[in-house]
C-alpha positions as CSV (number, residue, x, y, z in Angstrom):
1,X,0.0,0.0,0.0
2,X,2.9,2.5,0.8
3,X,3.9,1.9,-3.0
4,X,0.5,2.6,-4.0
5,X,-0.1,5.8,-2.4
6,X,2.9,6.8,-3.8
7,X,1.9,6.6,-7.0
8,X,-1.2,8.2,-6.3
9,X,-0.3,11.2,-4.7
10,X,3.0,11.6,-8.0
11,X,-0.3,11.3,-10.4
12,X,-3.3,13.1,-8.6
13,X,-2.6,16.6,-10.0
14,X,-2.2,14.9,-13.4
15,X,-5.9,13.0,-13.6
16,X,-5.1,9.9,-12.2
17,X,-8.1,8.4,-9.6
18,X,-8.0,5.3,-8.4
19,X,-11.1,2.8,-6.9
20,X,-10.7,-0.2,-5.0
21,X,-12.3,-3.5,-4.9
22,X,-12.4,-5.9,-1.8
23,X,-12.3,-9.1,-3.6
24,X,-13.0,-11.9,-1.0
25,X,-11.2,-14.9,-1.6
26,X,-12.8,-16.7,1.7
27,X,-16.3,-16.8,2.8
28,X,-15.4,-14.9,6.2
29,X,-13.6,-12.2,3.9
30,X,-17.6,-11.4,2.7
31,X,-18.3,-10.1,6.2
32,X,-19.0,-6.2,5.5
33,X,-18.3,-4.7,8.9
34,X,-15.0,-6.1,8.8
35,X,-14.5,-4.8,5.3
36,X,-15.5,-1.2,6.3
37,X,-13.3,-2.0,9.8
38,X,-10.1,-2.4,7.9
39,X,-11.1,0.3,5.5
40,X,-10.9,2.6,8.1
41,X,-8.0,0.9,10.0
42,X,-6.1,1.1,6.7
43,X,-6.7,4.8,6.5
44,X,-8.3,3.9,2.8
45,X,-9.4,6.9,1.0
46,X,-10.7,5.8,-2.2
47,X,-14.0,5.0,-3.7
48,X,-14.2,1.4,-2.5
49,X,-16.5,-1.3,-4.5
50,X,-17.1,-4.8,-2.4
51,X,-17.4,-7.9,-5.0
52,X,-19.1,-10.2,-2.9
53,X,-20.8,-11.8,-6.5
54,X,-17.5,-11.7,-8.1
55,X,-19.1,-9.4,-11.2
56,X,-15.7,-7.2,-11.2
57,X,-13.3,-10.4,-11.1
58,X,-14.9,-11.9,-14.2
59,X,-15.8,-8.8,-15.7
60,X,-11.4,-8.6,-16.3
61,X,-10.8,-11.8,-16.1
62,X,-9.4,-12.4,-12.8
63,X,-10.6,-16.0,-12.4
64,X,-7.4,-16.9,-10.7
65,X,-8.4,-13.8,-8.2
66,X,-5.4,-12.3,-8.2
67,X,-5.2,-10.4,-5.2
68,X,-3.7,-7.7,-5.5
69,X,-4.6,-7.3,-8.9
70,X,-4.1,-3.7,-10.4
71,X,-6.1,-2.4,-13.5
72,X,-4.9,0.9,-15.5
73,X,-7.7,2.7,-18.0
74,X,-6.7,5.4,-19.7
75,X,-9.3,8.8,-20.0
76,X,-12.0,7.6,-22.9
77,X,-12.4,4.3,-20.4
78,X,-9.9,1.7,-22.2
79,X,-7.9,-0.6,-20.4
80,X,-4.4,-0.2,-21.4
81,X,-2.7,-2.3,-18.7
82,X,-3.2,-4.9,-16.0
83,X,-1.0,-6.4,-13.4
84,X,-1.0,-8.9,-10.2
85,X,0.7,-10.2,-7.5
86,X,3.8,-8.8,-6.0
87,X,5.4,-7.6,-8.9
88,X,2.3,-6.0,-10.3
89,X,2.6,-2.3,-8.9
90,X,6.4,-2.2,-11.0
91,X,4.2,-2.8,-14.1
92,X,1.6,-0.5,-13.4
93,X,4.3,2.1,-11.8
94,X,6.2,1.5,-15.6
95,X,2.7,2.2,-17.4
96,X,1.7,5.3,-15.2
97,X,5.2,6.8,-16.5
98,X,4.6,5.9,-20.1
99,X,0.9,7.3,-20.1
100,X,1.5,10.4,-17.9
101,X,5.0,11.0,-19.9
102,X,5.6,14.4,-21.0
103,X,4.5,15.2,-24.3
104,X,7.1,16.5,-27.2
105,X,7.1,19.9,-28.0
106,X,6.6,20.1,-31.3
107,X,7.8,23.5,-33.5
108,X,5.5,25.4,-35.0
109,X,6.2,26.1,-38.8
């Protein structure tokens, strides 16, 4: 998480917003109070979706349920990249860069 809010405060200013999904991968992880408990123990400040029914994790194809599992979409809603597991947040850290690069100046003539 530290790695993650890193990256989200480095691309706020620049239009990135993040949302994120409890996925429960055991039934006790379904329990709402306790998902709303660790959201505030966490000190979580994002919009935060629960996928009890699992609609998100097939939606993207996460039947493995990759946890955590880190989705990019770019500003017109496509999804340029997706990562998971522990080495997930170098990928998406490597595709904020690329997408949030500086543009060329070009000349004008």
């Amino acid at each position: 998480m530290p790695q993650l809010n890193e990256l989200k405060n480095k691309y706020k200013d620049k239009g990135l917003r993040t949302v994120a999904v409890h996925l429960p991968r055991y039934e006790a992880d379904t329990d709402l109070e306790k998902v709303i408990s660790n959201i505030e123990e966490y000190c979580i400040d994002d919009i935060c979706a629960v996928d009890n029914k699992y609609q998100l994790r097939n939606a993207f194809l996460n039947e493995q349920g990759w946890v955590p599992v880190y989705y990019l979409f770019d500003a017109e809603g496509k999804l340029k990249s997706r990562a998971a597991g522990e080495f997930g947040i170098g990928v998406i850290t490597a595709a904020l860069e690329k997408m949030f690069a500086p543009k060329a100046m070009t000349a004008n003539t």
